[in-house]
N, C-alpha and C positions, 0 to 999 in steps of 0.2 A: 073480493080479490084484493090481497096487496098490493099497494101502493109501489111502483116502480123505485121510488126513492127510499121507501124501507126495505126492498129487496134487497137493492144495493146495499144499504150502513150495515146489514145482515150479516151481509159477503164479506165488506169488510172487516168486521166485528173479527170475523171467522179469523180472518187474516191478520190479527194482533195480537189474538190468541194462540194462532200458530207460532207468533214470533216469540211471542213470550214463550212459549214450552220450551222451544231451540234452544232460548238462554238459559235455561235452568237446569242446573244440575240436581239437583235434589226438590223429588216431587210426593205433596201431603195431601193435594186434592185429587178424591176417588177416580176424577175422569183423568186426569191428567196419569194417573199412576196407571189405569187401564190399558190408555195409549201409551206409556212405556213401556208395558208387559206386550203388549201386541207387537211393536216394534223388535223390540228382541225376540218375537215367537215368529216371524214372518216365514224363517228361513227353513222352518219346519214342512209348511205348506208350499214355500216358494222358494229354493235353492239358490234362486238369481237374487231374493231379494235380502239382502245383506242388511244391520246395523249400520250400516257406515252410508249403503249407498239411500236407503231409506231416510236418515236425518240428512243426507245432502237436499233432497229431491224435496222435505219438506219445506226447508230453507228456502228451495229456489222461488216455491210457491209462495211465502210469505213477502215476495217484491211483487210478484202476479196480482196479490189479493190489495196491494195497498191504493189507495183509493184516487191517487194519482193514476196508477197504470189501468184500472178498470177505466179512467175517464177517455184517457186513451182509445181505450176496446172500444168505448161505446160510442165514439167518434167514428172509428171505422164500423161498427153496428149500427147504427141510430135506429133500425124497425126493432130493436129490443124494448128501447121504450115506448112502440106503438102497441094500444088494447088490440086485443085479436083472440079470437075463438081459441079455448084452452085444448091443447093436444097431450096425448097419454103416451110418453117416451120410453119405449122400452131400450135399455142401454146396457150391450154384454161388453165390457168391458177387456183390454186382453191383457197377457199374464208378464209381460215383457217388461214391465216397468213399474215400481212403483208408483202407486196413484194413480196407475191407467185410469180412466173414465171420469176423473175429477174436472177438467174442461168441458167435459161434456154435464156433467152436473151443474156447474157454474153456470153454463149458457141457458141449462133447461129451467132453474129458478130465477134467473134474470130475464126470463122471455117469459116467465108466468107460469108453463107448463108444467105436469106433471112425470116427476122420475122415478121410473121403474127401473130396479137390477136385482139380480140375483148373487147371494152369493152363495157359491156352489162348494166352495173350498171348507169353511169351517163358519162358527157362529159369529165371532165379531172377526171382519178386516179392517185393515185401515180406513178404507175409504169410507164404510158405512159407520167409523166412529167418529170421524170429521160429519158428516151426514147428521150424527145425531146432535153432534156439538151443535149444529147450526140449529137444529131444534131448538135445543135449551137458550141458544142466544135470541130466536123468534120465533116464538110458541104457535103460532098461527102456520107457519113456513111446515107446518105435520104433514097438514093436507096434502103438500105438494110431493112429499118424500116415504115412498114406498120400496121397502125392502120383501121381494118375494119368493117360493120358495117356485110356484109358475108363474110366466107372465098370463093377466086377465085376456080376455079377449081383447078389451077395449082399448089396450095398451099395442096399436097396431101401426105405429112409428118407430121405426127403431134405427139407433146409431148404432152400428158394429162391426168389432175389428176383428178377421178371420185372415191365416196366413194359410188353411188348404189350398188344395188344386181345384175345389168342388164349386169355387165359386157361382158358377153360373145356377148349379142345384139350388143355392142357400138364394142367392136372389129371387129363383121363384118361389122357392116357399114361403119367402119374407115380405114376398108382394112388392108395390110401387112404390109404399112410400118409404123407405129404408136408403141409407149411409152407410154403406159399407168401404171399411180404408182395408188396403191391402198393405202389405211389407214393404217398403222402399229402399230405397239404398241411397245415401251420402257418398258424398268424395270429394277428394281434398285434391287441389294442383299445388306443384311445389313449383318455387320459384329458384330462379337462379340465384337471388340475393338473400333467399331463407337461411337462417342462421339456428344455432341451438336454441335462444328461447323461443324462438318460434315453434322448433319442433315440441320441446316442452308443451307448449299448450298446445301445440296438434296431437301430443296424446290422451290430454282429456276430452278432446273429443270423438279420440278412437276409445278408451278404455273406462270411460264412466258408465256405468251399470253393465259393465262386463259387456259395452259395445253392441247391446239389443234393442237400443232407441233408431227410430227411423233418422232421426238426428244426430248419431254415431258414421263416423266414419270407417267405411268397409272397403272402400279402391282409392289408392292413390295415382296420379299422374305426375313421375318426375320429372327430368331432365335427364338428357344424355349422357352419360358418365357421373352422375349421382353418388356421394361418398354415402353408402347406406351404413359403415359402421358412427359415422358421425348421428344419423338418426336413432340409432337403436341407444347408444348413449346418451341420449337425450331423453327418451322413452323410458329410461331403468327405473323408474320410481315407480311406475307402474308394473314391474317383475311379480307384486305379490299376488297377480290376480292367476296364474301359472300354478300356485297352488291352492285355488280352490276348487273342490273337487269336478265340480259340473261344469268348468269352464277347461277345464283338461280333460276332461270324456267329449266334452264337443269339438274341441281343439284338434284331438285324435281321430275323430270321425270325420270333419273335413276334410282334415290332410288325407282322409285314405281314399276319399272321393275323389280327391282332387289327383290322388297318383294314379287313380284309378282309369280315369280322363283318360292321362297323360302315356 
């Protein structure tokens, strides 16, 4: 088994790597050039996932991976670095965000474990080309990382995120030992002394990844007499997400639910 302290430099690794690709504009190496073709082909298989919001979301992860902020993690984890009987993690990942199931990857080679996913969508995604980066950065770290087309039997742990109504179905079929995260919702309180650059940044937290992160803000709570053209002004930067197609076929679908209610 690896060494908890080469797991980690592993991760890190991973994560300097990543930072390097962000800055570069012009890429010669075959992996690097892969993950640039992936990145612009995202939106083929996944309409939410855009160019733009895709190298946001890798960025973000390159302060995650730095070796400061894992020390962190593992401060609030410390059983990470405890030996312990190897578990077979199967991990369905969900389609709402770029690099969905990469925390959950991170956690499952820093705890030792083996991860299991599938990718259903096409042959290389994002996630399992970071996955294999990390091979190439520690060649041993293979064993740990399995890409399948079914999960083994033996892989009968599983982390996964489901937004049906069928819940309770998927839980017995998936047995006890299973993580299931459901949809959540954010919300934001405004205050009486909120001003426009506040509202500013309260729209990158409503409209970054077209507002599908359980981390996106869905309801807000004003005040009484609230000057909402002053908000929506503040907001205009974000106007261009109105015309992307899928985010105006859902925009439309809401509101008719929502007159529908009403």
């Amino acid at each position: 088994m690896l060494k908890f302290s080469d797991r980690l430099n592993a991760i890190t690794q991973l994560g300097k790597w990543i930072k390097d690709f962000c800055n570069q504009s012009i890429f010669e190496n075959k992996v690097e050039m892969s993950l640039n073709t992936c990145i612009q082909m995202q939106h083929i298989y996944n309409p939410w996932h855009t160019e733009a919001f895709i190298r946001k979301e890798l960025w973000l992860w390159t302060g995650k991976l730095f070796h400061e902020s894992l020390a962190l993690l593992i401060k609030q984890y410390p059983d990470l670095e405890v030996k312990r009987a190897v578990c077979q993690i199967a991990v369905i990942p969900g389609d709402d965000l770029p690099l969905d199931g990469f925390s959950d990857f991170i956690f499952t080679i820093l705890a030792s474990h083996h991860f299991y996913c599938r990718n259903i969508n096409h042959q290389h995604d994002l996630l399992q080309l970071l996955t294999e980066q990390l091979i190439s950065i520690e060649p041993k770290l293979a064993d740990n990382i399995h890409w399948v087309e079914k999960f083994p039997k033996l892989a009968n742990n599983f982390l996964v995120y489901d937004k049906s109504e069928n819940i309770s179905k998927l839980s017995q079929y998936l047995g006890p030992n299973k993580i299931i995260r459901r949809k959540k919702i954010s919300l934001a309180i405004i205050g009486p002394n909120d001003r426009h650059e506040d509202f500013k940044l309260l729209a990158d937290d409503i409209f970054n990844f077209f507002g599908r992160s359980n981390y996106n803000v869905r309801k807000m709570y004003v005040p009484e007499h609230f000057s909402f053209p002053v908000f929506f002004e503040a907001i205009e930067h974000f106007s261009y997400v109105v015309r992307h197609n899928k985010y105006r076929s859902e925009e439309r679908r809401v509101g008719k639910e929502c007159r529908s209610r009403w």
